[in-house]
N, C-alpha and C positions, 0 to 999 in steps of 0.2 A: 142821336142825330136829330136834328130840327125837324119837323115835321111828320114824325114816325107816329102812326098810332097802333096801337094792341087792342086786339081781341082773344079770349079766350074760349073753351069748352073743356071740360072735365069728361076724362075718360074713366073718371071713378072719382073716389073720396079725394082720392090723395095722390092723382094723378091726374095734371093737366098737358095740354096741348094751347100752346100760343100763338097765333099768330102776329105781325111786327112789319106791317107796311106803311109804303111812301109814296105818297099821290103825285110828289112831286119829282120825284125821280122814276117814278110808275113800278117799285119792286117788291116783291114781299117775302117771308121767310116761317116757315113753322116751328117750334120749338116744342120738345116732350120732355118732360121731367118729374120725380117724384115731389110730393109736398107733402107738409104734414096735415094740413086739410082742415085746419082751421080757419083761414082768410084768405078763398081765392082770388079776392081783390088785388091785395097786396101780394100773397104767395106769384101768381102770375105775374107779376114786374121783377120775378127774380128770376123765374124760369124764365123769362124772354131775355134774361141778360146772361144766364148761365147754363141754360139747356142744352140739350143734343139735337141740331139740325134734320129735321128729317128728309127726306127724299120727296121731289114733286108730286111723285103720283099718290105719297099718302096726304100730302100736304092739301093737294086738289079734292080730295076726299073731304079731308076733315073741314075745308073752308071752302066750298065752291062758291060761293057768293063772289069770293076776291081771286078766283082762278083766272080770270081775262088778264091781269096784271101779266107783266115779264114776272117769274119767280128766280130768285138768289141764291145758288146754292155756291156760298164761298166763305172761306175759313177767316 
């Protein structure tokens, strides 16, 4: 979608947390996944397109900075 950016944090080697919000529609989404832990540049634009959705209250955890947004929790 047009105007989404990502942010990520590593919950280890090979295990990131994504986030995937929209300033323009004000929403945002966290995503957890394994990686192989070589390139979380890269590895993190696959987990934000193929990860497991997680639930607000870890989401607000792991990214409070972008907690004010509406957060998206839809399939």
């Amino acid at each position: 979608m047009d105007g989404d950016k990502m942010k990520y944090r590593p919950l280890g080697t090979r295990v990131l947390a994504v986030v995937v919000w929209n300033d323009i529609f004000s929403e945002w989404c966290v995503y957890i996944d394994a990686v192989e832990g070589h390139d979380h540049d890269a590895e993190a634009k696959e987990v934000a397109r193929t990860g497991y959705k997680q639930d607000e209250d870890l989401a607000k955890v792991l990214f409070p900075s972008i907690a004010d947004l509406e957060y998206t929790y839809t399939d």
